[in-house]
N, C-alpha and C positions, 0 to 999 in steps of 0.2 A: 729280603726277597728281591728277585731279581725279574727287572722286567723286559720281558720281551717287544723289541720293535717289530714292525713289520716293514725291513727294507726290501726296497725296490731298485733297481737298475742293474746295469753290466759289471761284471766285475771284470780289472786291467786285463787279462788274462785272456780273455775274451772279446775285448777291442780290439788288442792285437791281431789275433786270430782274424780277425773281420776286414780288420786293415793289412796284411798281408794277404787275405785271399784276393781283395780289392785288386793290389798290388800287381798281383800275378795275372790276372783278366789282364788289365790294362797293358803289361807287358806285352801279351800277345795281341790283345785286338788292337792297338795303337799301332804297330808295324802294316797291318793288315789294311786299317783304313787309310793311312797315309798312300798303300800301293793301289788300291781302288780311287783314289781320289786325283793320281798320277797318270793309271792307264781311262780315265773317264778325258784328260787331257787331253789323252791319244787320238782317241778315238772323235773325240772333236775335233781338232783340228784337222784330224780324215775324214772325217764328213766337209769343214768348212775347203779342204783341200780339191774334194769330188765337187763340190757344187761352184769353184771358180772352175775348174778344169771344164765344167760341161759348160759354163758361159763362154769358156776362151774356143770350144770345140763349136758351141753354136754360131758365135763372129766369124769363127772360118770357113761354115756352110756360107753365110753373107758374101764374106769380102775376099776367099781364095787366099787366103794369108792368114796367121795369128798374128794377134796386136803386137807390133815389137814396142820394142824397150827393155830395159832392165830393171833389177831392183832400183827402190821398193815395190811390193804389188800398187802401191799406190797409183805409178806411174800411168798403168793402164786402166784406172777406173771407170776414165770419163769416155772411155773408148766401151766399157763394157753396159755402163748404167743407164738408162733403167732396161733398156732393149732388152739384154741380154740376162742382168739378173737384178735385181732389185736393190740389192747394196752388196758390194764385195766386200767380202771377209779381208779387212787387212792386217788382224792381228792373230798370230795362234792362239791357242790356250795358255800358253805362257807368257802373252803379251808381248812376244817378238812380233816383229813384221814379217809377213811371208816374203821370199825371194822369188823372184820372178824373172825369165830371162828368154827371148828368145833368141834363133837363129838370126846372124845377120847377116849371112848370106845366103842364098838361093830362096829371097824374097818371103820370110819369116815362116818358114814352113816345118820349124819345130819349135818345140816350146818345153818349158821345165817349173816348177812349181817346187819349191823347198822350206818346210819347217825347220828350222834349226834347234827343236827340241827342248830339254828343259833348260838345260846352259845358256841357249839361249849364242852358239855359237857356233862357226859350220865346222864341220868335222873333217880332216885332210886329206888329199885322196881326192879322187875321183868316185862319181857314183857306178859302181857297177850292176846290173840288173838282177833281181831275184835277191839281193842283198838283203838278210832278214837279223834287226837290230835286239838288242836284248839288254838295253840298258835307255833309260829315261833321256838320258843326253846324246844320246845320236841324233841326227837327221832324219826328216821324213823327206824323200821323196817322190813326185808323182811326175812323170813324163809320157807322151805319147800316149796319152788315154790309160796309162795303171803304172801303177806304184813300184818303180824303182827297187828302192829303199824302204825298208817300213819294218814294225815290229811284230816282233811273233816271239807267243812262249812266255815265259817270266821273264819280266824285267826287271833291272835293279835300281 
């Protein structure tokens, strides 16, 4: 006589199956979150980019001039803080330094603000205006009260 057990659990056949569907999500959501977690980046360092620009815009109601210097934004902190903003942003989201530059001649009366993006490197070239980026490693920048350079669209 033969006796019956009562098993329980998955048979291989069916692991598999479970671990290949796995597989397959993760394929897709994984590419997905890594590009949400790149343009959340973005967009940080555009906002931290807008809120030095409106400090360096508010020292120029003050003093008739932007703060000169050059990179780092460091340079100009002590010119900006606490008056004008409370702590400057000196790192992007990628923990570059922000570039900072103004005119030196006709008494600092422009100014330039630049991300150098996820590389973390400037891009060659001059910035030309309306320039809209489409890849994680380009340059953000922001000049004369709006944004140069800047991304729009999927990026890569």
């Amino acid at each position: 006589m033969r006796i019956r057990r009562n098993e329980k659990g998955f048979t291989l056949i069916e692991l598999l199956i479970v671990v290949a569907i796995i597989g397959i999500i993760a394929a897709i959501a994984i590419p997905n979150l890594l590009n949400a977690i790149q343009r959340g980046k973005q967009k940080r360092t555009m906002a931290d980019m807008r809120a030095i620009a409106t400090s360096v815009e508010a020292f120029a109601v003050d003093n008739n001039r932007y703060p000169g210097g050059a990179s780092p934004i460091v340079n100009i902190a002590s010119e900006l803080e606490p008056k004008f903003i409370r702590s400057v942003p000196r790192l992007d989201a990628w923990n570059t330094a922000f570039d900072y530059t103004s005119s030196p001649t006709s008494n600092a009366q422009s100014y330039t603000i630049v991300s150098y993006g996820k590389d973390g490197a400037a891009d060659t070239g001059s910035y030309t205006s309306g320039t809209q980026t489409t890849d994680f490693n380009n340059d953000i920048c922001f000049s004369g009260g709006s944004f140069v350079v800047f991304p729009e669209g999927s990026q890569q």
